[in-house]
N, C-alpha and C positions, 0 to 999 in steps of 0.2 A: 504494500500500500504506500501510496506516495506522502501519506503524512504521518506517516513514522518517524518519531523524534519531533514533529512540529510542536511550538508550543500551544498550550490551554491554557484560560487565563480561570482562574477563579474567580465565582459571580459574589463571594460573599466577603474577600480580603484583598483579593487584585491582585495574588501573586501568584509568579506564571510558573507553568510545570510543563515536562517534555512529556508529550501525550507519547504512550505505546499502547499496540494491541491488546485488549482485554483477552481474558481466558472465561469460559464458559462459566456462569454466576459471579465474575471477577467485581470489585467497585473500586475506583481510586479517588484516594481521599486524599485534600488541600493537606502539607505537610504542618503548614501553619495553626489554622484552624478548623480541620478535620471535615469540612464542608464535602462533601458529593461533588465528584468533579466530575464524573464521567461512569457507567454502569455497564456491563453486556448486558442485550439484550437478543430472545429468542426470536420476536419479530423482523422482516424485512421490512424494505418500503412497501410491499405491495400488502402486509399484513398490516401495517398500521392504515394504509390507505382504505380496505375493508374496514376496518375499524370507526375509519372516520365517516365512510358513508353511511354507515350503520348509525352511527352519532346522527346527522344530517337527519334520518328519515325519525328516529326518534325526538329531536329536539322537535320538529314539527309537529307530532302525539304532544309532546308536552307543552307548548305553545298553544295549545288549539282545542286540547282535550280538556274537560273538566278537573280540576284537583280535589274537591271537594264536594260533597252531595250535604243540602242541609231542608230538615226537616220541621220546620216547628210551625202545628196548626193551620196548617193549608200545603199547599203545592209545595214539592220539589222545589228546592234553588239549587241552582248549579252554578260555578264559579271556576272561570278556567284561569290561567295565569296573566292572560291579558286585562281580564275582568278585574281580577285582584290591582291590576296597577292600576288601573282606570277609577274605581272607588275608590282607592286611598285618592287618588289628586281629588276627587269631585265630595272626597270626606273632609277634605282641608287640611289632609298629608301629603303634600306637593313636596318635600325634602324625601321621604319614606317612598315616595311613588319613584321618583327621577334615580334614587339609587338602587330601589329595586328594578327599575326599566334598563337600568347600565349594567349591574350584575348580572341579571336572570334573564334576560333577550338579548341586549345589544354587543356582551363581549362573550358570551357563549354563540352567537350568530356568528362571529367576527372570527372566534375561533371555529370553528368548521369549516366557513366560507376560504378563510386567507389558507388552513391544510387542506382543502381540497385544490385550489388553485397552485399549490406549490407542491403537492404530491403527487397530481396527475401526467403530468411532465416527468417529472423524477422517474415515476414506474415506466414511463414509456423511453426513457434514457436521456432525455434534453433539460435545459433547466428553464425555467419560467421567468416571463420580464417583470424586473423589479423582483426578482427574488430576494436580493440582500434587505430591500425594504420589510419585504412581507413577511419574512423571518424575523424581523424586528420588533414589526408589530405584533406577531405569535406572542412576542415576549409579554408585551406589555397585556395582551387578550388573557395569556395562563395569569397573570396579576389578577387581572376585576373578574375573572370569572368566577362565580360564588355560586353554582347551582346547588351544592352541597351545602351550604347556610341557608339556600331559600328551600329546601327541602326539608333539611332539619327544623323551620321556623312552621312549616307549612305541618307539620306531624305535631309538633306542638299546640298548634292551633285547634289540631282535629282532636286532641285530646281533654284539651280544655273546653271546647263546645261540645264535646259528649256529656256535659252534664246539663248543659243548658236545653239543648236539640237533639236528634235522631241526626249523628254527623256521620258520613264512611266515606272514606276513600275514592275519589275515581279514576280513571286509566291516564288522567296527566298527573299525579301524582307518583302513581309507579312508573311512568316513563321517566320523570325527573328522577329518580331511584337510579333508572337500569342510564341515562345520562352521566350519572355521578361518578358510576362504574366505567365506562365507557371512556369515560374523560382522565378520571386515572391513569388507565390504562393507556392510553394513548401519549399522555403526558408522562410516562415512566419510561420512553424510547426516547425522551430528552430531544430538545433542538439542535444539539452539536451534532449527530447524525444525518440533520438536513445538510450543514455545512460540508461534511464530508463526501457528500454523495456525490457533489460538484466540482470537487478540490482535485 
């Protein structure tokens, strides 16, 4: 491989280390401050690229789907995740609305959209325009993306309205769930591998 010996920089101390080949469950760690520099992983590009379309048709279940079913004294309500930001702004939680629309739609969108246009390329063997950009913004998308808070906040709720209502679960709730997973996993083959792919 031709970036053998090249340097890695550390994301958490800035100090740079000669990347070499990992071995099968290998992880190398900052000699400084111990940080995760770099991991093997079992996946290829085109496994993580399955991965992310899979993310893709899922985030839309969870976007679109109901999260919650509530019950109390008449009709069904149904509340999907768009629903939930739209009532907070029109409840007179405009701060709670706008970060939950950044966390839970707009950098979990940003992340799918910016790996599926920088993956698609890569599996077919060419590199994408503005890849150094879109890799950068990956960075900044794996930061705000909280579906894992808005999931956990979203279970809490259902458990606290079970005493008030007839509350259960709906199919965008477990999509945000199997999202969560999804997003892990994906983000555990790390960004320095796109780097490489191109080098």
């Amino acid at each position: 491989m031709r970036l053998e010996g090249s340097l890695i920089v550390c994301e958490e101390c800035g100090l740079p280390h000669r990347w070499h080949r990992l071995g099968h469950g290998a992880v190398a760690r900052c000699t400084r401050c111990d940080a995760v520099l770099d991991r093997s992983h079992r996946l290829s590009v085109d496994g993580i690229l399955a991965l992310t379309v899979a993310a893709a048709a899922i985030y839309l279940v969870a976007v679109n789907a109901p999260l919650l079913t509530l019950t109390l004294r008449g009709p069904a309500e149904h509340a999907s995740l768009i629903d939930a930001i739209r009532y907070a702004w029109t409840d007179g939680e405009p701060i709670i609305a706008v970060v939950a629309g950044l966390t839970a739609l707009v950098a979990p969108a940003a992340f799918v959209a910016l790996r599926l246009y920088v993956l698609f390329p890569l599996s077919a063997g060419f590199k994408s325009p503005g890849f150094k950009w879109c890799v950068r913004m990956l960075h900044q998308a794996e930061r705000w993306s909280m579906v894992e808070v808005f999931t956990v906040g979203v279970l809490l709720s259902l458990v606290r309205l079970a005493g008030l209502a007839h509350a259960s679960p709906g199919p965008g709730l477990f999509a945000l769930g199997a999202l969560t997973v999804l997003f892990a996993s994906i983000q555990s083959a790390g960004l320095k591998r796109l780097w490489w792919q191109v080098e």
